[in-house]
N, C-alpha and C positions, 0 to 999 in steps of 0.2 A: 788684545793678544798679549799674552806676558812675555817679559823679554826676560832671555836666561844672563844678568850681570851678575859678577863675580863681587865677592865679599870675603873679608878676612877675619878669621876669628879672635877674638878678644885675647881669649886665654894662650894659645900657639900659635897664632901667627901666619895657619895655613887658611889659605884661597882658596874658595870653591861655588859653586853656584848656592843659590841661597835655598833649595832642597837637598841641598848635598849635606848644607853647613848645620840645617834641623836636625841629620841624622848624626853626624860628624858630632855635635855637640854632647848626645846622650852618654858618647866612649870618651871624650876628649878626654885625655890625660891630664892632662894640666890643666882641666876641668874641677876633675874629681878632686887634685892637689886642694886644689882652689876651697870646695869642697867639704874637706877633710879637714882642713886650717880653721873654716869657720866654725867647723862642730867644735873647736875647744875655746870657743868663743864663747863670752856671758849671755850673749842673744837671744831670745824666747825661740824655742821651734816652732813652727807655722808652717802653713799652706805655701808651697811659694809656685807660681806660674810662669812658666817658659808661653811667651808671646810672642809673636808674631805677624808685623804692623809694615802694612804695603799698602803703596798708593794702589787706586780704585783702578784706574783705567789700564795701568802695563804692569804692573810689579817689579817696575823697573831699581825702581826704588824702594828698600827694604830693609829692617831692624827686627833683629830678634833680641826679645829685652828676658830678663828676668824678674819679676815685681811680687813683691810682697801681699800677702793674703789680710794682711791687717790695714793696706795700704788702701786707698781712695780710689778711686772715679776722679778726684780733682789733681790726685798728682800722678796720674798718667796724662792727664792733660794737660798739667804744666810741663811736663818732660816731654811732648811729642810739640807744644808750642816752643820752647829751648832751641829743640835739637832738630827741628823742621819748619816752623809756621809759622812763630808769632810774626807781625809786620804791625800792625795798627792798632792792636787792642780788638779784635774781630770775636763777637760770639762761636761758641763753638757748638755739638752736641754729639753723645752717644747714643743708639740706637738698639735695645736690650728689648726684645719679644716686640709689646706694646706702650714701653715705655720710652720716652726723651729726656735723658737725663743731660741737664744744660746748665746754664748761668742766672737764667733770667725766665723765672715762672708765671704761667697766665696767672690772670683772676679768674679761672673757674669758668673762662669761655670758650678755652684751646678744646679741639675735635680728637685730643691723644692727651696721652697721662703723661703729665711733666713732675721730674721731681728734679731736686738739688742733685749734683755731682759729688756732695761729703757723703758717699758711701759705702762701707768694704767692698771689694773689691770679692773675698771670698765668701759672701752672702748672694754673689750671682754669679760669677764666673764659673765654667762646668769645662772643661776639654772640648772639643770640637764645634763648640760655640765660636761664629763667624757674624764680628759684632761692626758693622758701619759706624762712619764718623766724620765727623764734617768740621773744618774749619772756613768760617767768615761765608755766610749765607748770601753774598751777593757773587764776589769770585770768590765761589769754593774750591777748596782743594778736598778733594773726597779721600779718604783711609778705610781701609779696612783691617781689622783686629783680628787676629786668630788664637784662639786656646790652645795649644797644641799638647799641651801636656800638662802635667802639675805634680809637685813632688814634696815630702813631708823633711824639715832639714831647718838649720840656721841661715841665714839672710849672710851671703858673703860680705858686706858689708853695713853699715849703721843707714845708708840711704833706703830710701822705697823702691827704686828702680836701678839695676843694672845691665849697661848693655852687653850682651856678647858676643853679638855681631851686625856690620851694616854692609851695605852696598858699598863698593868702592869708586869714587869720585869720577865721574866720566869726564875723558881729556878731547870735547871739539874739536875742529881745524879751524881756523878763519875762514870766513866764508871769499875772502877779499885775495890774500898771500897764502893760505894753508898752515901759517903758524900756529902752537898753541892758543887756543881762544880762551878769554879771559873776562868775557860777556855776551851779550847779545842785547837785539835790538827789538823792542817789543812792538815795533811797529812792524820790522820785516819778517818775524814770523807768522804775520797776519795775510800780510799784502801780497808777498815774494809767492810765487806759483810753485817754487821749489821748499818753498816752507825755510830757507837758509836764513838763518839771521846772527849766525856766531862771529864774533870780533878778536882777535886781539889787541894787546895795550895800545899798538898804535893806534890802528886805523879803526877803532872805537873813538879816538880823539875827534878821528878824522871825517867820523859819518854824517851824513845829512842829517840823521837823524840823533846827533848825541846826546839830547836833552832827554829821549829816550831809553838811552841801552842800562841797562843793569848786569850787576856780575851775576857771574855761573858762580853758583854756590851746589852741593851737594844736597841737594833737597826738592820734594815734587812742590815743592811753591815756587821754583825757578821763576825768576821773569814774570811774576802776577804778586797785583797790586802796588804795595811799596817794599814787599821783601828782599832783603840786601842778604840774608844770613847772621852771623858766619855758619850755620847749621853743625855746632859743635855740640857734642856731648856736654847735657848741665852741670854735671857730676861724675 
């Protein structure tokens, strides 16, 4: 079930749910500023894609980027491992019609077509193409990619990816005093019936289980594997 969490836009600064902020973005004013500044820029004009990248299972969590039509396969994947995932060095892969575009390709005995990640980005990408993606095959954190649009212009800046908008950082209670929580326990959100497993500073010190708890970070890889964050923007 998707949860409707609030997001703030890059360019102005207003809040709104993150179908609100896809539409919100097409008028934003300080968008278009944005916009308008880059077309007197040296830039090559190109294909550029308004994207839209939410975890699999609630869309709780959610980025709407802007990426360049010249840009890769591998640096949307470094940008959502930055700013969501990375932890261990974990393979990752996209899922395009019939193809697995990944890291690490068979010898010609895989039962699906693998190819490398070094490839434009606008030689597949179409609007309403809803593309799967997975990081670290054993605890995955599943993505899903949406085209939502696509527009002909200069790149607002010299990077491949820009964000313009994400989810805004959910504030827990303690599950212990109801203070801001500042981690959780990955043991009690397994065992606990109530599913509760969020701490603050203290009495994160103070848990049975402290060897376990990890911080809340802004990111659907919360709490799995050895992901700490900080889930910032790469760029």
């Amino acid at each position: 079930m998707s949860h409707q969490t609030l997001g703030a836009c890059a360019f102005c600064g207003r809040e709104m749910t993150r179908g609100s902020m896809a539409r919100h973005l097409r008028a934003c004013p300080k968008r278009q500023e944005a916009q308008a500044e880059a077309e007197k820029s040296r830039r090559r004009r190109q294909k550029l894609y308004h994207l839209q990248v939410q975890d699999t299972w609630s869309g709780a969590y959610w980025l709407l980027l802007e990426m360049r039509g010249n840009a890769t396969l591998e640096d949307l994947d470094f940008y959502l491992r930055e700013i969501w995932l990375e932890c261990c060095g974990h393979l990752s892969q996209f899922e395009i019609g019939e193809v697995a575009y990944t890291q690490v390709i068979e010898d010609g005995l895989s039962w699906r077509d693998e190819r490398s990640m070094n490839v434009r980005v606008d030689r597949i990408f179409q609007p309403g193409m809803e593309i799967p993606y997975e990081y670290d095959f054993g605890s995955t954190t599943p993505l899903t990619i949406i085209v939502k649009d696509v527009r002909e212009g200069k790149p607002l800046t010299e990077k491949p990816i820009v964000l313009m908008a994400r989810n805004n950082a959910f504030k827990p209670t303690c599950m212990v005093c109801g203070r801001p929580a500042t981690a959780l326990c990955t043991v009690c959100i397994y065992d606990r019936e109530d599913g509760r497993c969020e701490l603050c500073e203290e009495h994160a010190e103070e848990h049975e289980h402290s060897n376990m708890v990890m911080p809340i970070v802004n990111s659907p890889r919360v709490g799995v594997c050895g992901y700490i964050g900080p889930a910032e923007p790469p760029y």
